[in-house]
N, C-alpha and C positions, 0 to 999 in steps of 0.2 A: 678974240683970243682963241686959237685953237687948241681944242683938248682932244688928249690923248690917254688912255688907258694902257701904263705896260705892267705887264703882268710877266710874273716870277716864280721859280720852282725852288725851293729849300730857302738857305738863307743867305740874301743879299748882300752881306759883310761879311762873306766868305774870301778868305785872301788868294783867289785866282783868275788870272787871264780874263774866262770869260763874266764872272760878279765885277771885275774891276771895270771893264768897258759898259754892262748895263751902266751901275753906278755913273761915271761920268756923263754917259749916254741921257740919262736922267737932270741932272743939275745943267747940262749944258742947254738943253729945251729949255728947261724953265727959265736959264738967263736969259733966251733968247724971244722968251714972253709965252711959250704956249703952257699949258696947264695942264702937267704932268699928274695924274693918279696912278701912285704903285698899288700894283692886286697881286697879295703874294696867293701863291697857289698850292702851299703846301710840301713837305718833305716826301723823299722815294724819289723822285722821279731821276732817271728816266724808266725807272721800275717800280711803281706805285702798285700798289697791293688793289684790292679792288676798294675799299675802302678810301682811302687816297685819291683814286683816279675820280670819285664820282662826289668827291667834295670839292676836290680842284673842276668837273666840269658844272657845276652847281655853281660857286663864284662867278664860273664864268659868265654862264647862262643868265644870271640875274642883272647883268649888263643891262642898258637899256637898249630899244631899238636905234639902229644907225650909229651904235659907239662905233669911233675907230682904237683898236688894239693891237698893240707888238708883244707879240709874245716870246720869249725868248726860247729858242726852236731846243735847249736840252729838257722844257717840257710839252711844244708842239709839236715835236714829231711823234708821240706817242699819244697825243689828243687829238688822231685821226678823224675815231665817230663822233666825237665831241663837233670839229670843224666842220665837216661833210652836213650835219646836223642845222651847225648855227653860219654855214657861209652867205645865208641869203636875207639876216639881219644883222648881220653887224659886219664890220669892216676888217676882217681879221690880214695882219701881216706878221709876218714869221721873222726873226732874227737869228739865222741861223750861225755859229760860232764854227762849228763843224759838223758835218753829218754823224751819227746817231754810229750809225752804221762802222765808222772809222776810228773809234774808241781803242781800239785792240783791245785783247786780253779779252775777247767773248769768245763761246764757243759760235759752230759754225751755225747753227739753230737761232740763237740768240741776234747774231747779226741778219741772218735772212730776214726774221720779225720784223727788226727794225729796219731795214732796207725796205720792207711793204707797207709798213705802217706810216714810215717818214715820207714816202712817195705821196700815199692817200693823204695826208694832213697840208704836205703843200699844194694838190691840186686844187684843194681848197682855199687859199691865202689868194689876198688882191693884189699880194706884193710881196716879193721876198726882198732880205735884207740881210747884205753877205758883210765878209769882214774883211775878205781879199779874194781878187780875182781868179788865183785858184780856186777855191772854193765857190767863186761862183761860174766857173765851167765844171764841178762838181756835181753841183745843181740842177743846170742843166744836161748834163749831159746822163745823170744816172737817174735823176727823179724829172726828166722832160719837162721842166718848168721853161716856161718860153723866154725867151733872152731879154725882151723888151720887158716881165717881171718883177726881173734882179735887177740891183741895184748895189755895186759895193760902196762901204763906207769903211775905209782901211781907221783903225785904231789911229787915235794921237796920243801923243807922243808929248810928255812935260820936260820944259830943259832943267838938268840937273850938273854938278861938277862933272868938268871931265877926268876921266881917269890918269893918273900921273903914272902909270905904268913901269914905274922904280922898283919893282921889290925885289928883295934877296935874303931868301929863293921866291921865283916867281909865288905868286898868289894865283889859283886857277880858282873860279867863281862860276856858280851853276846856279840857277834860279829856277827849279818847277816843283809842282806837287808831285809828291811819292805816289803816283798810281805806275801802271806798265806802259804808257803810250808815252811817258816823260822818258823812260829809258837808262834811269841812273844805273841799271847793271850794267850797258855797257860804259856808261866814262866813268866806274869803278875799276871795271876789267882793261880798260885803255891806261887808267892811272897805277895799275899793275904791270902791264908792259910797260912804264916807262919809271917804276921805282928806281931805277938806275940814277936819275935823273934827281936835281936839286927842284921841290919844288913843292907845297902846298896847296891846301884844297878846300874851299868850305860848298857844302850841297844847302840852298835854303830852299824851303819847302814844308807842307801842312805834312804831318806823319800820319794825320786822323783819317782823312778821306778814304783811302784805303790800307789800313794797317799790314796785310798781309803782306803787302810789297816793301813797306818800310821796315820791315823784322828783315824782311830776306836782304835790303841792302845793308842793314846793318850787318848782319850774320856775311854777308858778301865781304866788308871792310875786313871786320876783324878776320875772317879765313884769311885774306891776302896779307895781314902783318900789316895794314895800313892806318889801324886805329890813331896811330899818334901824327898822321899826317890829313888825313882824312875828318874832317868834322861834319857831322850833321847836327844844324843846328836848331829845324822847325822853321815856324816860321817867326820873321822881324820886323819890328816896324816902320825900319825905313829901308829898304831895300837899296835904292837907289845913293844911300851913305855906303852905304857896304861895296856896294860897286866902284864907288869912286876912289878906295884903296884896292881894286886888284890891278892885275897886270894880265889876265887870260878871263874870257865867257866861253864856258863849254859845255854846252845842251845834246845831249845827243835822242831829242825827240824822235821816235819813227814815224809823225804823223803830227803837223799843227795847220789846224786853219786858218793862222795867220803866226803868230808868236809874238807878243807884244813884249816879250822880254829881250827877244831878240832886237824888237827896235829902242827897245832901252838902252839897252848895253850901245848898239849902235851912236845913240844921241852923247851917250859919256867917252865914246871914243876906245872901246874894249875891243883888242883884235875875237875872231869868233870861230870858234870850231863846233859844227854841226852835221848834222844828217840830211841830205836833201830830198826828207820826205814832206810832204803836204806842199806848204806856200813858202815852210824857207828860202827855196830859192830867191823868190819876190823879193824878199826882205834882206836877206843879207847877200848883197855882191860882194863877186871874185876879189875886189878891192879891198875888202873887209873883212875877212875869212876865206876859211877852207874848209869845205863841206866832203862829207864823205859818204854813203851808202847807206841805208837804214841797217842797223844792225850789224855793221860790220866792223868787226873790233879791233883787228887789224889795221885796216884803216883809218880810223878815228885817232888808233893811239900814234898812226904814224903820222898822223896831222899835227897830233900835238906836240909829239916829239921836235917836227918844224920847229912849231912857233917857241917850244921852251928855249929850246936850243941857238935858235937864231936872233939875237935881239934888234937888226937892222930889220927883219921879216918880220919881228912882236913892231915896231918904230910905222914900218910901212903901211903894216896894216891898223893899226890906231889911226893913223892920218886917213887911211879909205874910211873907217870908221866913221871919224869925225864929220868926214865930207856928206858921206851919206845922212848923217844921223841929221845934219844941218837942214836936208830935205823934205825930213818927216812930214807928215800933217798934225795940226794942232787936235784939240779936242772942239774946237768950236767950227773947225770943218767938217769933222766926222758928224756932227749935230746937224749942219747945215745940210749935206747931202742926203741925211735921211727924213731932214725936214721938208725939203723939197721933193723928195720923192713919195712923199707920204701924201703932204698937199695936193699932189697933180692926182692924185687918185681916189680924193675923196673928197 
């Protein structure tokens, strides 16, 4: 049986993107017989205090010799001298979700750090492990990790109802955490250019993670007169019910390393309006939405305006939708790819 050490920063029953692919990432090895040890590592990261940073590299360190460990890179890229230290007894691989550095919402200080620190941590890794091949020409090409490396293992994707796309007024459905890189101010400020328009809204998403950006969308809604159209709801526990009563998915992320929500909606058949920053593109084809420019609000709301407005163009793009979502990968090939690729190097 092969064992595996993955190790974790904060808490793994967190409701996002990247806890939700550890999480599977986890139970799917061990269906597949290897013998999974979680080592959580600690809360802060990826700004651990010094205190934090030297209890999280003390777990680590008490590894035995020749363990192999994934670590999942929102707390490897910041456990540089830790790696550099322990890369020449134990087998360390990195999982990175998105680089460190592409968070937004840091000052310019802040991201240089992390752009030195995440470089030095994976020159140290026997193996990196991406989430989608944007990101791992990211990898390569900003922190020179060599291509033969990486390795992507795209998220899978569970089938759930598809969406009956009936409603009246449209249902518009948004799924990420209130931080800044999710971007709810602009499909607020989109959903204001287009109050003219018949049409509802629910934003689901954690408001804790970082409260300062959940106050300002709020305070965003109510300024625009949009409280009674507009719901934020936190977060729910089944995501994927809620989706299957909308008629619109509209994310207007500036920046995902993959977007698993995006291939959600995909899988349920939701036409899609987004920003084609990071790996959206990857993920949601022309067939299936319409993408517009990071940050541009204008654009975004004139995207949605389309789809509210044209229901043979909402009709079309459900059916690219659907096509696509049919293609996804499961979660026991995401498991498989990184099981294989872990294997050949240790």
């Amino acid at each position: 049986m092969t064992r595996l050490v993955f190790a974790y920063p904060g808490d793994l029953d967190l409701p996002t993107g990247g806890y939700a692919y550890d999480r599977r990432l986890i139970r799917e090895l061990r269906a597949a017989g290897w013998e999974v040890e979680t080592l959580a590592l600690g809360p802060g990261f990826p700004f651990p205090g010094p205190e934090a940073r030297a209890a999280a590299e003390a777990r680590l360190s008490a590894l035995p010799d020749g363990t192999t460990v994934l670590i999942d890179g929102l707390a490897f890229g910041v456990l540089d001298d830790w790696a550099l230290r322990e890369a020449g007894r134990l087998a360390i691989f990195a999982l990175v979700h998105h680089p460190l550095a592409l968070e937004g919402g840091q000052k310019a200080d802040v991201t240089a750090a992390l752009l030195r620190s995440e470089h030095r941590a994976l020159s140290a890794a026997r193996g990196v492990v991406v989430t989608s091949p944007a990101t791992g020409r990211e990898v390569i090409r900003t922190f020179r990790v060599p291509e033969a490396d990486v390795t992507v293992a795209l998220p899978g994707t569970d089938p759930a109802p598809i969406a009956l796309g009936e409603g009246d007024p449209p249902h518009v459905l948004s799924v990420g955490t209130l931080i800044p890189r999710k971007a709810h101010d602009v499909l607020v400020a989109a959903l204001a250019l287009n109050a003219d328009l018949p049409w509802r809204a629910t934003i689901i998403g954690s408001r804790t993670l970082h409260p300062e950006t959940a106050e300002q969308v709020e305070a965003q809604i109510a300024e625009a007169g949009l409280g009674d159209r507009i719901r934020l709801v936190g977060t729910v526990s089944d995501t994927r019910a809620v989706m299957a009563g909308a008629d619109v998915f509209a994310l207007a992320s500036r920046y995902e390393g993959y977007g698993m929500v995006f291939a959600e909606a995909l899988a349920q058949g939701l036409p899609i309006v987004a920003c084609a920053g990071g790996a959206v593109p990857e993920v949601v084809p022309a067939s299936a939405g319409i993408l517009a420019p990071p940050d541009d609000v204008p654009a975004f709301a004139e995207a949605l305006r389309h789809i509210l407005t044209d229901r043979d163009l909402r009709r079309s793009l459900a059916a690219g939708s659907r096509a696509a979502g049919a293609a996804l990968p499961s979660w026991a090939d995401t498991a498989a790819t990184i099981a294989s690729f872990i294997g050949s190097r240790t």
